[in-house]
gemmi code that builds the backbone of each chain (N, CA, C; Angstrom):
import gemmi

chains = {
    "A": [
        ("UNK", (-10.255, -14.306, 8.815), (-8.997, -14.933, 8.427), (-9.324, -16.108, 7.508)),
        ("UNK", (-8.687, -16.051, 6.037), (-9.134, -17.059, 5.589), (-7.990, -17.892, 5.864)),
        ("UNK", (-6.724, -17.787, 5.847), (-5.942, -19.073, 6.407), (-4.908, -18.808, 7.310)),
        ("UNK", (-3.927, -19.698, 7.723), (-3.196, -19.165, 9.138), (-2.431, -20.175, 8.851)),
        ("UNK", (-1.158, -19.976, 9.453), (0.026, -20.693, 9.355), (1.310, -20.196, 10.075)),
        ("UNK", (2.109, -20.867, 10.622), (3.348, -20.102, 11.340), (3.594, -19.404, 10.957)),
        ("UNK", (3.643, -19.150, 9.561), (4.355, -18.132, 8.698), (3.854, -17.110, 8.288)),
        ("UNK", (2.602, -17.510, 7.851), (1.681, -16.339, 7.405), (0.139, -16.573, 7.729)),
        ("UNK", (-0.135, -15.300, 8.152), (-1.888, -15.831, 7.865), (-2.439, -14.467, 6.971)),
        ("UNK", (-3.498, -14.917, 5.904), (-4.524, -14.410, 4.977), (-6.049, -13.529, 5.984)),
        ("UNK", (-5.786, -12.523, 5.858), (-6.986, -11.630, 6.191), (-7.940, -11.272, 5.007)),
        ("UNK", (-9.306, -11.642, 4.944), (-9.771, -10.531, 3.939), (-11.105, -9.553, 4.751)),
        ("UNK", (-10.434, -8.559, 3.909), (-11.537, -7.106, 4.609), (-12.479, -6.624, 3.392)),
        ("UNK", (-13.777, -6.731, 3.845), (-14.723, -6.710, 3.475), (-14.517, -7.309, 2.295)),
        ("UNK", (-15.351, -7.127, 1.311), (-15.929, -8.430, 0.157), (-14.409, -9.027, -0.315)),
        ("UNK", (-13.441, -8.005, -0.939), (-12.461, -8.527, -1.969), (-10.955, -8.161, -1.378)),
        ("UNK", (-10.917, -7.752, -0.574), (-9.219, -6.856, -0.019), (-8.401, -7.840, 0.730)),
        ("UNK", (-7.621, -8.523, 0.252), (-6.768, -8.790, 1.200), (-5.595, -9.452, 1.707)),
        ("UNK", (-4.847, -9.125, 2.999), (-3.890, -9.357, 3.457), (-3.415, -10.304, 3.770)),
        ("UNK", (-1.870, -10.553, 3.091), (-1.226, -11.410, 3.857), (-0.298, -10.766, 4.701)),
        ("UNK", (-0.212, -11.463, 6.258), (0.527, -10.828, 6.684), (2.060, -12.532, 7.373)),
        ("UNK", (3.052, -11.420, 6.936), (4.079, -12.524, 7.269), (5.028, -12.163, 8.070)),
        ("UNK", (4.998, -13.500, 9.020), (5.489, -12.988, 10.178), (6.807, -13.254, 10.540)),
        ("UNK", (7.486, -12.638, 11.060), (9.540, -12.653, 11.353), (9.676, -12.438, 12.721)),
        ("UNK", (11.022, -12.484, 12.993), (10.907, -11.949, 14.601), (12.083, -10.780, 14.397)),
        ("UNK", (12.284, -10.158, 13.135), (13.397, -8.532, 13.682), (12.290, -7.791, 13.875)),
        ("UNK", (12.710, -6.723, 14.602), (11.488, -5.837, 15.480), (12.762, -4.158, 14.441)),
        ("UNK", (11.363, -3.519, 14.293), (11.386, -1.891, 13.582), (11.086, -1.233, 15.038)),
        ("UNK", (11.519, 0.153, 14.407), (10.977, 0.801, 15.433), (9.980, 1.595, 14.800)),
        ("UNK", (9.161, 2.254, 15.733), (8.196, 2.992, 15.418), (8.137, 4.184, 14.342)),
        ("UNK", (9.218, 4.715, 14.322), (9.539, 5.810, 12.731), (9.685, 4.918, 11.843)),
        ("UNK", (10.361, 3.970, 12.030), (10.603, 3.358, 10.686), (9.051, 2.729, 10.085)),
        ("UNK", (8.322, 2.731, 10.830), (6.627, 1.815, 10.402), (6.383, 3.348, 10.106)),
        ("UNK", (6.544, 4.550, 10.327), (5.793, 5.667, 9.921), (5.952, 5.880, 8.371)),
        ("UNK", (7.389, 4.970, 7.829), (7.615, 5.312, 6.152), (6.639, 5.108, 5.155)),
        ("UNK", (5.944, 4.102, 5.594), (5.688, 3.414, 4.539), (4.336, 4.022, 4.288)),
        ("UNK", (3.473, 3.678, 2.830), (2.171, 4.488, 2.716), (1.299, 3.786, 3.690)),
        ("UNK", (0.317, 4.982, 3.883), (-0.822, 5.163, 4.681), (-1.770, 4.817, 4.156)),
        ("UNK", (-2.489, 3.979, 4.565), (-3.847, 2.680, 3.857), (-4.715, 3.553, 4.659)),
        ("UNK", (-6.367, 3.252, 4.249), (-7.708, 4.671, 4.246), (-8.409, 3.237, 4.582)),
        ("UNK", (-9.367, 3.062, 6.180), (-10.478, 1.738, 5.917), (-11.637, 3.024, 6.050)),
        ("UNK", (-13.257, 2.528, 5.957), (-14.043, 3.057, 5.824), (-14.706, 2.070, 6.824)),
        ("UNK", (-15.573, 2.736, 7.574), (-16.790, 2.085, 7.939), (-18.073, 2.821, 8.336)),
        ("UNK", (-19.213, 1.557, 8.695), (-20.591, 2.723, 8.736), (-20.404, 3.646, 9.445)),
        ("UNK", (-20.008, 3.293, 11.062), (-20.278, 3.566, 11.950), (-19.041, 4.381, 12.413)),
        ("UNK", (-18.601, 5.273, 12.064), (-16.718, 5.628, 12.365), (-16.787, 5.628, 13.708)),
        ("UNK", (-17.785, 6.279, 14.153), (-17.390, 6.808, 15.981), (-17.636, 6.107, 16.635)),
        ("UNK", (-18.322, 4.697, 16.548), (-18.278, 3.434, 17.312), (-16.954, 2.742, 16.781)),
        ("UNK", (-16.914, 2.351, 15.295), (-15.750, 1.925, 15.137), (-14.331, 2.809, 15.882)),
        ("UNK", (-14.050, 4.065, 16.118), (-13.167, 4.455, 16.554), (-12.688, 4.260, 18.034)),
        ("UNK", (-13.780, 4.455, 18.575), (-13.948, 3.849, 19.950), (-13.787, 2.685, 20.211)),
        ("UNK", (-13.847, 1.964, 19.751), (-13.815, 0.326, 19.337), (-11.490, 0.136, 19.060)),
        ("UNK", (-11.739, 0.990, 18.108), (-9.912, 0.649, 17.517), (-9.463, 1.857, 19.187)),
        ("UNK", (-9.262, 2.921, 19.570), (-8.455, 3.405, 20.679), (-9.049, 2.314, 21.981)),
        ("UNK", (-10.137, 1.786, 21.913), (-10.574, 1.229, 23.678), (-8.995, -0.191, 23.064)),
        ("UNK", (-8.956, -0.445, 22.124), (-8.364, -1.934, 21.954), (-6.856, -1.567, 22.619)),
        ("UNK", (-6.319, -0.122, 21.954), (-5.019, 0.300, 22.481), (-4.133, 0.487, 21.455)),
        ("UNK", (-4.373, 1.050, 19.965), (-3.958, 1.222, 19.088), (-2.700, 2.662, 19.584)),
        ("UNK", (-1.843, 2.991, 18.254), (-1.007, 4.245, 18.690), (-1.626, 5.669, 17.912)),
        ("UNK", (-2.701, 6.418, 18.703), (-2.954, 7.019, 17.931), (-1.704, 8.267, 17.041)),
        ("UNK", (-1.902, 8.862, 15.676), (-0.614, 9.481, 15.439), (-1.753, 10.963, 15.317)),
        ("UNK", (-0.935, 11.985, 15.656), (-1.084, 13.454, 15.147), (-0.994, 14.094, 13.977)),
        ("UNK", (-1.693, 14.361, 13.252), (-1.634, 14.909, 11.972), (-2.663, 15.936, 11.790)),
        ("UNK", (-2.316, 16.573, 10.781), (-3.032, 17.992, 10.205), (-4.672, 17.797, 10.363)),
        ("UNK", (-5.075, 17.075, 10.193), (-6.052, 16.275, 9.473), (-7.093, 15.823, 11.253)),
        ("UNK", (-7.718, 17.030, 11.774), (-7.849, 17.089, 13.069), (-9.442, 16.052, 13.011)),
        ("UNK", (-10.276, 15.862, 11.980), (-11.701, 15.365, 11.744), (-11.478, 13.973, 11.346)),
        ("UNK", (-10.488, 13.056, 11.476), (-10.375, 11.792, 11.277), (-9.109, 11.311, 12.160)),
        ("UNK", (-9.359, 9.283, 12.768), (-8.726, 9.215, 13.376), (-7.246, 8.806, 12.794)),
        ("UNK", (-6.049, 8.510, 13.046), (-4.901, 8.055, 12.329), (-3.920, 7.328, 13.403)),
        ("UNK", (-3.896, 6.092, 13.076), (-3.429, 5.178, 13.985), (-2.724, 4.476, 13.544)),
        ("UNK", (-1.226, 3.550, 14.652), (-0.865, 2.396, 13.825), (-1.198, 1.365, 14.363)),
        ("UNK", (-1.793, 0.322, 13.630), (-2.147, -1.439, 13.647), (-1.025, -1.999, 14.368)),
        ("UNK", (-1.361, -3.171, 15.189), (-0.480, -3.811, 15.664), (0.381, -4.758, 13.878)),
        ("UNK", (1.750, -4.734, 14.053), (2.592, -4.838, 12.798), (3.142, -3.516, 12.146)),
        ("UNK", (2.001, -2.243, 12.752), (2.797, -0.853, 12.562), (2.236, 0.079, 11.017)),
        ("UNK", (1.799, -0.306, 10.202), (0.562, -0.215, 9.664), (0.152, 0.950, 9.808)),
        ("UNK", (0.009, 1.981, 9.268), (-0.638, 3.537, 9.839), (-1.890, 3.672, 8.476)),
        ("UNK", (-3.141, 3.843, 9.768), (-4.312, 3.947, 9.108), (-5.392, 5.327, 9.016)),
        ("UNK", (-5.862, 5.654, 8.704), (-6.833, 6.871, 8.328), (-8.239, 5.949, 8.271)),
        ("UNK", (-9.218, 6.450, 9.600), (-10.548, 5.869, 9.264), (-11.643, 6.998, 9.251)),
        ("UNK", (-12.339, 6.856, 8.402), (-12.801, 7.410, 7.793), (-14.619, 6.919, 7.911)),
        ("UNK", (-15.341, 7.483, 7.465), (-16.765, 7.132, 7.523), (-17.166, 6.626, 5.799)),
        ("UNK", (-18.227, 5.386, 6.056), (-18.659, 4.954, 4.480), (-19.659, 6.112, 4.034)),
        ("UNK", (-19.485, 6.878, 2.995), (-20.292, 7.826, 2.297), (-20.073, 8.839, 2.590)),
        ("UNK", (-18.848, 9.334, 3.512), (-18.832, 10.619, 3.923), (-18.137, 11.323, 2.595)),
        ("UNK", (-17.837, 12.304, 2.449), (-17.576, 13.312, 1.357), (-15.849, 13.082, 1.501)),
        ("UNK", (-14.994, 12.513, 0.738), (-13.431, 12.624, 0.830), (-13.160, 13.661, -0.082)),
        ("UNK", (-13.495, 14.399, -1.028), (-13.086, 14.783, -1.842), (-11.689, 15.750, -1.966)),
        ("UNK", (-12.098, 15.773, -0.405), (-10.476, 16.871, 0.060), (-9.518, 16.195, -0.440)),
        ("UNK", (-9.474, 14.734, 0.041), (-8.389, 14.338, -0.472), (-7.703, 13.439, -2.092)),
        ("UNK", (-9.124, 14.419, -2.498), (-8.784, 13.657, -4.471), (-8.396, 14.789, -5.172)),
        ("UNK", (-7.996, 15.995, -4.561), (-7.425, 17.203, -5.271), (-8.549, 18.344, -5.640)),
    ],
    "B": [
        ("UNK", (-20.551, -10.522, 7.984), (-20.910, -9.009, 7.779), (-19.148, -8.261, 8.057)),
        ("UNK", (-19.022, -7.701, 7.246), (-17.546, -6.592, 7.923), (-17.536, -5.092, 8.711)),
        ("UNK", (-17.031, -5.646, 9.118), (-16.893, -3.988, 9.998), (-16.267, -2.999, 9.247)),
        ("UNK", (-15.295, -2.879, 8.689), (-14.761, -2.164, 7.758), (-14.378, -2.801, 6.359)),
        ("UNK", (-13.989, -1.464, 5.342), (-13.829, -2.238, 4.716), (-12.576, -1.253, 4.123)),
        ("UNK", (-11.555, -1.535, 3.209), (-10.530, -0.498, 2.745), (-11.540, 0.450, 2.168)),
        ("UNK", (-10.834, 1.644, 2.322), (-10.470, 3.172, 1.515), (-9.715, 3.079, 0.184)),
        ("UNK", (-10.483, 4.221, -0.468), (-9.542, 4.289, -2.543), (-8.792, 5.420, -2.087)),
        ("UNK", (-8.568, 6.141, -0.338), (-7.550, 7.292, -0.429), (-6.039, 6.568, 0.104)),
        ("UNK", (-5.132, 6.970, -0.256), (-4.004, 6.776, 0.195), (-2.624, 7.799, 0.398)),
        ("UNK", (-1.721, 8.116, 1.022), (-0.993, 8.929, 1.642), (0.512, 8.893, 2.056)),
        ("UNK", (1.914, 9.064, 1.322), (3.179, 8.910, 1.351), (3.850, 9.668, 1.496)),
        ("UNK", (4.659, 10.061, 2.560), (5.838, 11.233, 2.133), (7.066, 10.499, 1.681)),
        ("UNK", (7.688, 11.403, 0.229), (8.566, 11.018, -0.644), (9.148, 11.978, -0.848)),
        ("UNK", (10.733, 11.367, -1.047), (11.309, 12.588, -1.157), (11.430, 13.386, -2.146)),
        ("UNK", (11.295, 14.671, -1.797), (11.560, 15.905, -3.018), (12.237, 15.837, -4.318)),
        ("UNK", (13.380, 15.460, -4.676), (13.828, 15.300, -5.811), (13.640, 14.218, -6.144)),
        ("UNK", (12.263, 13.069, -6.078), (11.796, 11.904, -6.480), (10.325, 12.579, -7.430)),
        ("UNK", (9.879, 13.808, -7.115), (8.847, 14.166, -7.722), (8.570, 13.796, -9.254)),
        ("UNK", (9.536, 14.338, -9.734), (9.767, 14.066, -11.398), (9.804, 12.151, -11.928)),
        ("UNK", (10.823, 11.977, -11.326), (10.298, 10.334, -11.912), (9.115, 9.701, -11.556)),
        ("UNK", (8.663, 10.328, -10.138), (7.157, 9.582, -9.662), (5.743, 10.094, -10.818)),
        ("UNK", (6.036, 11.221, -11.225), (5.338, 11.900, -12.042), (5.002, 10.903, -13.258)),
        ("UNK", (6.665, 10.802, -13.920), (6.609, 10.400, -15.259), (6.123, 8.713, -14.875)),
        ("UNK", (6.540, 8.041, -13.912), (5.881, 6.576, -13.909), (4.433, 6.323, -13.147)),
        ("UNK", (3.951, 7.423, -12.506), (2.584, 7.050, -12.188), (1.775, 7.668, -13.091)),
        ("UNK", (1.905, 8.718, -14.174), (1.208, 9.208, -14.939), (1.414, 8.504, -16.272)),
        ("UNK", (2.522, 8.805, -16.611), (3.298, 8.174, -18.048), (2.978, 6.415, -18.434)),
        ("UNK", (3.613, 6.212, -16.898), (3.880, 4.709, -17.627), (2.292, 3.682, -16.519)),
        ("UNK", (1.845, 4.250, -15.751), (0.589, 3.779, -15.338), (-0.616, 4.200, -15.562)),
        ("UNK", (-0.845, 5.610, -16.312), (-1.955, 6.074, -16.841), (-2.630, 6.216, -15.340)),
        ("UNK", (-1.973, 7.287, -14.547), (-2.892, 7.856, -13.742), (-2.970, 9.294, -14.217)),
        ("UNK", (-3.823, 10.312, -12.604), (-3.519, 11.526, -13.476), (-3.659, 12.671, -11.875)),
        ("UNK", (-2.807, 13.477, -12.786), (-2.587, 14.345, -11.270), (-4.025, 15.333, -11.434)),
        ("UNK", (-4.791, 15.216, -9.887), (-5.898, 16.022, -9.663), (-5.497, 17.125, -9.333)),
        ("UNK", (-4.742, 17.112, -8.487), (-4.518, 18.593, -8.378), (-2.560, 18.489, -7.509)),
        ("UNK", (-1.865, 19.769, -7.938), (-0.732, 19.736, -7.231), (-0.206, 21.428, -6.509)),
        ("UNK", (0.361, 21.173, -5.926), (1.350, 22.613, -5.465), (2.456, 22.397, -5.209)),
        ("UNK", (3.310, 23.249, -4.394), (4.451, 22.851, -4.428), (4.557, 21.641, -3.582)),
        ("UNK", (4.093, 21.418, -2.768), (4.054, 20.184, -1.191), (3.780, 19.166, -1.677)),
        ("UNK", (3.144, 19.140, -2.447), (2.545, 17.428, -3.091), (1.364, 17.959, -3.900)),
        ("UNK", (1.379, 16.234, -4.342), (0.890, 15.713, -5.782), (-0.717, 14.753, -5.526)),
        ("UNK", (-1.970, 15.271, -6.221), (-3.016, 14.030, -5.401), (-3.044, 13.456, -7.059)),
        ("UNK", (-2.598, 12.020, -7.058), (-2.709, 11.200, -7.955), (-3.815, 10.039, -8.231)),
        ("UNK", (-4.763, 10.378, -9.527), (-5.267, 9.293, -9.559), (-5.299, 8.388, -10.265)),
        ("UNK", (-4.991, 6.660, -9.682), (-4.847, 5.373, -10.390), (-6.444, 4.999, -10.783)),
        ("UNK", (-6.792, 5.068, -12.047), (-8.048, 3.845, -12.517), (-8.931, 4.929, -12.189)),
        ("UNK", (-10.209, 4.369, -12.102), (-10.909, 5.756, -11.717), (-11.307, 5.963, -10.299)),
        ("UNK", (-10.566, 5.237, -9.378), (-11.084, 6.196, -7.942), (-10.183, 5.393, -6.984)),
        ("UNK", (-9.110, 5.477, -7.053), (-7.890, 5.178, -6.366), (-6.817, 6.400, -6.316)),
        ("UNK", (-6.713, 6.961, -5.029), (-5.935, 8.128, -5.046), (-4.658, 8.294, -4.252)),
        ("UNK", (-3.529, 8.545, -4.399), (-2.190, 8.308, -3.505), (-2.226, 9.764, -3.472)),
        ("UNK", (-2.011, 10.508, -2.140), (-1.340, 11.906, -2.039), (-0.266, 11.658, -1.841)),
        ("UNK", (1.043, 12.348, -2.755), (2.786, 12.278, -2.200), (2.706, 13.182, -2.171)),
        ("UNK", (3.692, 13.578, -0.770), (3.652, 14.389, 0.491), (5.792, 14.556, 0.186)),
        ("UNK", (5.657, 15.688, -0.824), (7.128, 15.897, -1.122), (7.884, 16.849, 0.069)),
        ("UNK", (8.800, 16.047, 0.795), (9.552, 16.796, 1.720), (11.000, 16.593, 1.812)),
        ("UNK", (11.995, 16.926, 2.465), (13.511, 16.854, 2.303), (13.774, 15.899, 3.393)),
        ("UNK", (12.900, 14.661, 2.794), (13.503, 13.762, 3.768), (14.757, 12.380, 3.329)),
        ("UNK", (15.157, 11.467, 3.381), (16.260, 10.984, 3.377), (15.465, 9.753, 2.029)),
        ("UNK", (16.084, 9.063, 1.612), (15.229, 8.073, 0.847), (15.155, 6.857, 1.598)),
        ("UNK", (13.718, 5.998, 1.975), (13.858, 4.616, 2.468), (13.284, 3.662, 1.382)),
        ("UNK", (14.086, 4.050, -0.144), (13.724, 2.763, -0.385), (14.220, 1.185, -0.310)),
        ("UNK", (15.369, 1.669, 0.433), (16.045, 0.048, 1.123), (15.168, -0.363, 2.301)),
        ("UNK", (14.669, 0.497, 3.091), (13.755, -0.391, 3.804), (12.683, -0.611, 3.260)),
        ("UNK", (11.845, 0.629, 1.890), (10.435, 0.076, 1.950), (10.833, -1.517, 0.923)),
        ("UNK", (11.673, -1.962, 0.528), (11.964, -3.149, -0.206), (11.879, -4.723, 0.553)),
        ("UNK", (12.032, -4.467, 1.932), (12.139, -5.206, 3.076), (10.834, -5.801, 3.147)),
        ("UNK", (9.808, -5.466, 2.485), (8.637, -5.932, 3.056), (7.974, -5.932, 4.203)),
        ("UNK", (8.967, -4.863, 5.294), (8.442, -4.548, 6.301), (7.340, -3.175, 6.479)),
        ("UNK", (6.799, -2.580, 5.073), (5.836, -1.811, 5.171), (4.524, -2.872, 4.172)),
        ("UNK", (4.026, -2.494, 3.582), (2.964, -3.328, 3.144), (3.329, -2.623, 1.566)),
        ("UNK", (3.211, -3.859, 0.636), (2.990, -4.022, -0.741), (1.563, -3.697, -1.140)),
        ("UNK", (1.788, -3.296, -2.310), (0.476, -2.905, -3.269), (0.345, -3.553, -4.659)),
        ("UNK", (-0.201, -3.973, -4.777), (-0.875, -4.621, -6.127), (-1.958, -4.031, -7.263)),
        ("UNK", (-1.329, -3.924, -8.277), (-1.555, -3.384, -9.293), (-2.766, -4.530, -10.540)),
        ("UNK", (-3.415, -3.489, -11.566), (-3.814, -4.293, -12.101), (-3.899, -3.945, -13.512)),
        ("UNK", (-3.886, -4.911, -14.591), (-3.817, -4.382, -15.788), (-4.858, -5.596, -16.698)),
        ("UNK", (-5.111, -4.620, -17.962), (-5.524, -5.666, -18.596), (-4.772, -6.725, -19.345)),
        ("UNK", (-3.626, -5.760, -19.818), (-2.775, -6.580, -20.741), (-1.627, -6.460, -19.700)),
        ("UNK", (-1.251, -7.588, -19.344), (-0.111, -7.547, -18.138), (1.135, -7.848, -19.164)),
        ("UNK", (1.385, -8.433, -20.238), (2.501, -8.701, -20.733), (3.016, -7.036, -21.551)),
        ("UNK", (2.078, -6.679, -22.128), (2.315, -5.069, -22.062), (2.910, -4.273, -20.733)),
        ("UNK", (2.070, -4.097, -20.332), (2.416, -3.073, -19.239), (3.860, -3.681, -18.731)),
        ("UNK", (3.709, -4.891, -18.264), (5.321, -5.544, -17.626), (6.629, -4.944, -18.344)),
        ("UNK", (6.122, -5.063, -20.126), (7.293, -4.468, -20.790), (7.214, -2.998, -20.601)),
        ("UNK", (6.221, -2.294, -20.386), (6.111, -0.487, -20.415), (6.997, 0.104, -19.079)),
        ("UNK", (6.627, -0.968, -18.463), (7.236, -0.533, -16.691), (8.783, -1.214, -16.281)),
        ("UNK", (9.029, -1.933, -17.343), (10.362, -2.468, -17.257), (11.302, -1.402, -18.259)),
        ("UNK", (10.718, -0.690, -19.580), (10.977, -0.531, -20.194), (11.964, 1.440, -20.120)),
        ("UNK", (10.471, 1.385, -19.003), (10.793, 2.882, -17.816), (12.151, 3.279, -17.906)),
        ("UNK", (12.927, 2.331, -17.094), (13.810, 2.772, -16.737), (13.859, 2.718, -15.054)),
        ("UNK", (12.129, 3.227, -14.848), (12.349, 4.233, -13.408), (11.723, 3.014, -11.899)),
        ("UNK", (11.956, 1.760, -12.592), (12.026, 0.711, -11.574), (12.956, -0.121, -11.133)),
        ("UNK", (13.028, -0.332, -9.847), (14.057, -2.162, -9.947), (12.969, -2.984, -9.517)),
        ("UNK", (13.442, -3.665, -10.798), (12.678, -5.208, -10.767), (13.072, -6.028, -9.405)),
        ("UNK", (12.261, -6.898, -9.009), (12.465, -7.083, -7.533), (12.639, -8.860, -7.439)),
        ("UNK", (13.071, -9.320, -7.045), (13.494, -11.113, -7.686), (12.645, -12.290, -6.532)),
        ("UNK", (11.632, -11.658, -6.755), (10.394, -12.895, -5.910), (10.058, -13.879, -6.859)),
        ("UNK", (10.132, -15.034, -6.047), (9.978, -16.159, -6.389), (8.410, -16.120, -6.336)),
        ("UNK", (8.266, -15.907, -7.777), (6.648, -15.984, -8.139), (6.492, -15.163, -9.394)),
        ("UNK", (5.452, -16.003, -10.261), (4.992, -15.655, -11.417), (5.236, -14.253, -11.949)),
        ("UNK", (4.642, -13.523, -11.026), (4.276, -11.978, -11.487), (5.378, -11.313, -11.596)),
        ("UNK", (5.085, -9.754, -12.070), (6.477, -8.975, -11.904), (6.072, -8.272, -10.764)),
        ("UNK", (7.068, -8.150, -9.816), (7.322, -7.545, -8.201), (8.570, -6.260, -8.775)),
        ("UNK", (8.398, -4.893, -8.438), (8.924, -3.968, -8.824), (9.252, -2.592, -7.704)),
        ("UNK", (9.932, -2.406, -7.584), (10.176, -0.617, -6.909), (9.733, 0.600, -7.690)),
        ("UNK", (8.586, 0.739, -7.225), (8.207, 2.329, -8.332), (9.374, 3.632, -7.930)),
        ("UNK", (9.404, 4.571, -8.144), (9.835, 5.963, -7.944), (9.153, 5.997, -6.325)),
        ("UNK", (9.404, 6.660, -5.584), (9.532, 7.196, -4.032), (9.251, 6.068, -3.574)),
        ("UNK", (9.893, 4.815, -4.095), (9.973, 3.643, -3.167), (8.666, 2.161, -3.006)),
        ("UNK", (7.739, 2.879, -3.309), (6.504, 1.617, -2.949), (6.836, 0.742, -4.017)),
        ("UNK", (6.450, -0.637, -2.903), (6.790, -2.229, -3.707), (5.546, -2.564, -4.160)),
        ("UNK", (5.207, -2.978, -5.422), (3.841, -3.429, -6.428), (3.915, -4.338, -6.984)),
        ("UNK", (3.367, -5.226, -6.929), (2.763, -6.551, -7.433), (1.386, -6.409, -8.819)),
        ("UNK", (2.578, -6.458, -10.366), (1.596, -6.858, -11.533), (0.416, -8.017, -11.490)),
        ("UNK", (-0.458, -7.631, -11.739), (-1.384, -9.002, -11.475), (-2.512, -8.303, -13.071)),
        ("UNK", (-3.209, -9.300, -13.596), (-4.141, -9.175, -14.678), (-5.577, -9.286, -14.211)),
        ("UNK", (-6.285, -7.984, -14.446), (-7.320, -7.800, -14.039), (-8.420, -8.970, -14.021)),
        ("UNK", (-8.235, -9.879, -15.094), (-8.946, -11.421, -14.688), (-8.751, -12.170, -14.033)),
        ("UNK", (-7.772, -12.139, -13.110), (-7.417, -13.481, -13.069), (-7.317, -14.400, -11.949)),
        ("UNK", (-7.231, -15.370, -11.967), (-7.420, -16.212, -10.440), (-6.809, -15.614, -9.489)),
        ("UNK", (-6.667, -15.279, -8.488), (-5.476, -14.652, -7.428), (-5.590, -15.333, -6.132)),
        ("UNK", (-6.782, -16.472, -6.218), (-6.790, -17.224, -4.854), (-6.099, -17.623, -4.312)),
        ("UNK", (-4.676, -17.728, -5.088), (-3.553, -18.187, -4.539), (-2.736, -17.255, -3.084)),
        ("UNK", (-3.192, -16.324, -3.598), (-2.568, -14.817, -2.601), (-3.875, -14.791, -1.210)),
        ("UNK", (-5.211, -15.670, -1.300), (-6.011, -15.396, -0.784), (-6.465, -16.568, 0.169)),
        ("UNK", (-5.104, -17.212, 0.366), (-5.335, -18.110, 1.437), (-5.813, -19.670, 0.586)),
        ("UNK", (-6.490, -19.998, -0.285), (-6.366, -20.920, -1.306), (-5.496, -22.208, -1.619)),
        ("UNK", (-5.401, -22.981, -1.340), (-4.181, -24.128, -1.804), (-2.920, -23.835, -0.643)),
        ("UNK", (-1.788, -23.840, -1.450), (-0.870, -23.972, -0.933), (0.030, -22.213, -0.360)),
        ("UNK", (-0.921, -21.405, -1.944), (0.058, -19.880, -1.204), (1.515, -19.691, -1.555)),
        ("UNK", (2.078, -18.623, -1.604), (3.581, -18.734, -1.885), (3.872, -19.349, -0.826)),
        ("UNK", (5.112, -19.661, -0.974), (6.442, -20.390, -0.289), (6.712, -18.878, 0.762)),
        ("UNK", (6.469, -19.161, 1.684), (7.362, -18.069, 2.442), (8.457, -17.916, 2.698)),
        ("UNK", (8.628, -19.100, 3.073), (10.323, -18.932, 3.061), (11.368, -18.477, 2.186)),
        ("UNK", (10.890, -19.278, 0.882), (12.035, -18.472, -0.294), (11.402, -17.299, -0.186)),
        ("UNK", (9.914, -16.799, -0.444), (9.864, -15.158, -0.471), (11.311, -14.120, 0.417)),
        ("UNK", (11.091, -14.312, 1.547), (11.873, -14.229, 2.485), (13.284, -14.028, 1.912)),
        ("UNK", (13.780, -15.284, 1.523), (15.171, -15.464, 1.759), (15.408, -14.445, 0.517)),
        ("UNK", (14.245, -14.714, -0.687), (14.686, -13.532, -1.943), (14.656, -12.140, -1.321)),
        ("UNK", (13.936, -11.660, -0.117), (13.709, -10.256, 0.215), (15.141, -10.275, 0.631)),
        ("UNK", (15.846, -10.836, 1.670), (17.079, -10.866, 2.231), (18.175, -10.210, 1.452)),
        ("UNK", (17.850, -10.895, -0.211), (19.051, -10.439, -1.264), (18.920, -9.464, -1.960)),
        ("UNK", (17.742, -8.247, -1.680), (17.650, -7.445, -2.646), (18.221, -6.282, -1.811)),
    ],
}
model = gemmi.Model(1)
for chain_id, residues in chains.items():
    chain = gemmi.Chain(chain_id)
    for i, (resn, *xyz) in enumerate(residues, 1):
        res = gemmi.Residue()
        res.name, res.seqid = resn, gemmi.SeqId(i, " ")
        for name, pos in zip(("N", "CA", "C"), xyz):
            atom = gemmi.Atom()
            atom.name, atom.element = name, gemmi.Element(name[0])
            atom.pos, atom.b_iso = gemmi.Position(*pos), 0.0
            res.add_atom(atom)
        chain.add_residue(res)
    model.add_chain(chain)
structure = gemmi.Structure()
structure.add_model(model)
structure.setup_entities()
């Protein structure tokens, strides 16, 4: 976290990426966080990292896509993790 | 050290008769390029290794909620930002979005909110840095769109 504030706090993920996230109190429901696009993180280790994001208590979601995990972040956020160097190409057409 | 770090894949379902304008403004007016398509969707690529799959289905349009800022914004980058600002205004196939802040904030075609920014340029401001936007007016401008 590079900064924090009632209002907002600044995340950055790995070297250059990153989030502000700002905070309200109306509450979505869970379809409605399913609209929005689907962000891809990478890491070395996926199957420790994965184990790591379901032990925390994430929502995992069901999709086609049976060889990667797909979850939403607390804020609702739906993610695709993926392994660093593994082959994506499936999904560049 | 990071544990993760973002992905260049990315993934939207949009609705079906949005195909055509998403086409002409992510190809046309952003210089991406479609890798491959069928009838279901489109794998688009921005720059050289940034990829959005739209996932065309008969679903309802949310671009009043994705405007809310309650899904996550994307930020764009250009070299010549006073160009492109006019190419993407010039579209047709956006609404300009009225944030209190420098840049141009816009609605592409199937809804995602993007933030113009110039591939040089300071952005520490967005990165926790000084003072940061104003949240509040951000806010109160999201309220009115």
């Amino acid at each position: 976290m590079t900064k924090k504030s009632n209002q907002v706090d600044y995340f950055k993920m790995g070297n250059d990426f990153y989030i502000a996230a700002l905070y309200d109190d109306t509450v979505l429901s869970d379809s409605d966080l399913l609209k929005s696009i689907w962000l891809e993180i990478k890491a070395t280790n996926a199957e420790d990292m994965k184990r790591k994001i379901l032990a925390f208590g994430v929502k995992e979601i069901e999709t086609w896509d049976k060889a990667h995990l797909y979850f939403q972040a607390p804020g609702g956020q739906v993610f695709r993790l993926v392994g660093d160097g593994e082959d994506l190409s499936k999904f560049e057409g | 050290m990071a544990y993760v770090i973002f992905g260049n894949h990315s993934s939207v379902i949009v609705p079906r008769q949005n195909r055509d304008s998403i086409r002409k403004f992510y190809c046309d007016i952003l210089g991406g390029k479609i890798t491959k398509e069928d009838n279901e969707r489109d794998f688009l690529r921005l720059g050289e290794n940034f990829y959005i799959g739209f996932l065309y289905e008969d679903v309802p349009d949310e671009s009043e909620f994705l405007r809310t800022a309650r899904s996550v914004w994307l930020e764009i980058k250009s070299e010549n930002v006073e160009e492109m600002s006019r190419r993407i205004l010039e579209s047709g196939l956006v609404r300009k979005l009225n944030v209190p802040d420098p840049h141009l904030y816009f609605q592409a075609p199937g809804g995602q909110c993007m933030r113009l920014v110039g591939i040089n340029e300071d952005l520490s401001f967005y990165e926790g840095a000084g003072e940061g936007p104003d949240v509040a007016k951000v806010k109160g401008a999201l309220r009115n769109e």
